[in-house]
N, C-alpha and C positions, 0 to 999 in steps of 0.2 A: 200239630202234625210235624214230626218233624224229617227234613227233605232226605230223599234217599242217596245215600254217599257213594251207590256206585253210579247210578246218572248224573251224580255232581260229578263227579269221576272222567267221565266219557265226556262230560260236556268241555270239561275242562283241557281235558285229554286233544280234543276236536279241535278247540280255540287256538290251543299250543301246537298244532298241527298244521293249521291255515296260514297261522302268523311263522310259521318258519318256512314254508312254503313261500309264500307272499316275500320274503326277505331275500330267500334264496334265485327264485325268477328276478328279482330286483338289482340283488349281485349279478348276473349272469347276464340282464341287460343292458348293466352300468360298465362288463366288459365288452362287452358289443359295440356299446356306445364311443368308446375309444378307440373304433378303427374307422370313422368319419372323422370324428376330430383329429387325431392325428395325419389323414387324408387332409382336409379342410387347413391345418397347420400348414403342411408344403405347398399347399398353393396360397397361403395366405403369405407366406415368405416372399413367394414370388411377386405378388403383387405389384402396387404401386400404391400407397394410402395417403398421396399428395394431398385428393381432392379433403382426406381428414384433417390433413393440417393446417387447408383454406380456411376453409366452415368446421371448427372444434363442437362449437357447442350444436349445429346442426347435426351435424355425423351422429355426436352424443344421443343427443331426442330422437333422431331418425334409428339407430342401432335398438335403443329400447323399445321403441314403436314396435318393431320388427321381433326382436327375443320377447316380447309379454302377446304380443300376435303368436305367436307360435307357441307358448304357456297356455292362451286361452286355449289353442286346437286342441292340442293335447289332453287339457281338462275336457273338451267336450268331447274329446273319442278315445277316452282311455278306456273304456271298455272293449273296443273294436282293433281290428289290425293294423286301422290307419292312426292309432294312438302313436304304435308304435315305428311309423313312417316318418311318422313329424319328428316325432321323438329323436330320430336319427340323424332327419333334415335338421333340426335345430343342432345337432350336437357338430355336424358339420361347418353352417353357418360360427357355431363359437369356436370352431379350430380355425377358421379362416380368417375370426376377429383376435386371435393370439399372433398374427402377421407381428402387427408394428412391434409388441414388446421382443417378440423372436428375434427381428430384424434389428434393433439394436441390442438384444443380449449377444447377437454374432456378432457386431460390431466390440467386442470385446475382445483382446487374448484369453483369456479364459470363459469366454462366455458359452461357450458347449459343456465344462463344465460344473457352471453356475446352474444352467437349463437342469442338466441330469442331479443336483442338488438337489436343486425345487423339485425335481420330481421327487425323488427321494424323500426328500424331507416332507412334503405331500402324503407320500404313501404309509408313510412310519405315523404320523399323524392320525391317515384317517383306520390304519387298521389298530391301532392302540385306543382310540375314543369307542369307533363299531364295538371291538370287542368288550370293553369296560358297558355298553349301553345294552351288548346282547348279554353277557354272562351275570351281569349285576340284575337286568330286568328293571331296572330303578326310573321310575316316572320321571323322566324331565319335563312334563309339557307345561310346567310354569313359564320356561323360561322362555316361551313361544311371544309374548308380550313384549318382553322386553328388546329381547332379538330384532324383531319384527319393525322396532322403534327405532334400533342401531341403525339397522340397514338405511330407512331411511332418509336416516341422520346423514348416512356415511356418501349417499347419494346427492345429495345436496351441499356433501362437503366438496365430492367429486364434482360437482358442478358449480360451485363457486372456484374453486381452484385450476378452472378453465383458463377463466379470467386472470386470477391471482396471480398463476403460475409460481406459487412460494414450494421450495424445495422440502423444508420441513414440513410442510401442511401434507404433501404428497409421502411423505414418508409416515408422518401420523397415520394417515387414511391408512397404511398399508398396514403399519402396525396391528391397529384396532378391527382393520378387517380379521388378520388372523386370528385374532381372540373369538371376533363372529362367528367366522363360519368353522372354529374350529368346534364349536362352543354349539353351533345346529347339527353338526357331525353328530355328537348327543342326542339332541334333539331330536334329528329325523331318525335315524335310527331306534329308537326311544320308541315312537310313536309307531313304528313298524311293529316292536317287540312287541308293545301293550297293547297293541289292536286297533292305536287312533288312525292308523292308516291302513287300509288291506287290499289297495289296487298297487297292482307292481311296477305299472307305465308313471305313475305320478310318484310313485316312491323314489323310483331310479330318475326324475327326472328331479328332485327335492336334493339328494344325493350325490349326480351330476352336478349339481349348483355350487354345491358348498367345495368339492374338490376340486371343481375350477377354478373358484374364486381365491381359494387357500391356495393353488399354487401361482397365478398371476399377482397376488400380493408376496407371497414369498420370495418369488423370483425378483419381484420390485426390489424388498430390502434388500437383496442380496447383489444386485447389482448395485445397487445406493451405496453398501460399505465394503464390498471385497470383489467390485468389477475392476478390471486392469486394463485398463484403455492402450491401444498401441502406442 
């Protein structure tokens, strides 16, 4: 028997309909999401992150404690409104944890704009991969493995270089991050188009990840080679 092409049709029609759907709530949340962080930013300026530079590698453990506490909420009420509560809270918590790098990029003469670079440079990035991952349609979800393994990697290097404190180690890490998360930009995107993802609270918060992390390491190198100290 062979299957009928116009309910393959419609099915297919449907799928392509949810998943743009699902991508579009996803964008429109991950704009949302940038007005606690950017909130959470000025007061994180203001701050004081003394007690971080007591205790490095406590703050460290203690920070992640807190951001994957707030990964799990989310996974557990991403169907619900309070998915999208935390979702918010956490996006704040990470403007407030962009303090110390803010605070020495304005420690810079050009360090306003260095900031507006990495933005820049951030945004050219992830809207040039999005769209190559939405118009191509092209499965990336190999590279989920190995991603997955960087990160790791790139965490353990961050926590070894607590200690270290070696100046090209920290500029590696930076490097290599941008390759990562320019590289799950792909990926999560990817996995939205093809269906492997179809909640928009977990999407925008996969998506969030990787544009934070790409501009806190960008911003890193960019201070590393073209800050101008007074």
């Amino acid at each position: 028997m062979q299957p009928n092409v116009q309910t393959v049709g419609q099915t297919t029609g449907e799928f392509a309909l949810r998943q743009n759907r699902v991508l579009r709530n996803a964008y429109l949340l991950l704009a949302l999401s940038l007005l606690p962080t950017a909130t959470g930013a000025l007061v994180g300026v203001q701050l004081n992150f003394a007690f971080m530079a007591g205790s490095p590698v406590i703050s460290f453990l203690l920070f992640l404690a807190i951001a994957w506490g707030f990964m799990w909420g989310i996974g557990k009420t991403k169907n619900s409104g309070m998915g999208v509560v935390l979702l918010l809270g956490f996006t704040f918590l990470m403007g407030v944890m962009l303090g110390p790098i803010l605070q020495v990029s304005l420690g810079f003469r050009n360090g306003g704009a260095l900031i507006a670079t990495a933005a820049a440079g951030t945004s050219i990035i992830f809207l040039t991969l999005a769209g190559i991952a939405t118009v191509t349609k092209k499965d990336f979800s190999f590279m989920g493995k190995f991603l997955f393994i960087g990160v790791i990697l790139l965490l353990v290097a961050m926590l070894a270089n607590i200690f270290l404190q070696i100046p090209a180690l920290s500029l590696t890490i930076s490097a290599v991050a941008v390759l990562i998360f320019s590289a799950y930009i792909l990926y999560d995107v990817s996995r939205i188009v093809t269906g492997g993802e179809d909640n928009y609270i977990v999407a925008t918060l996969s998506i969030y990840l990787d544009i934070y992390n790409l501009f806190v390491h960008l911003l890193n190198l960019l201070l590393a080679f073209t800050g101008e100290r007074d």
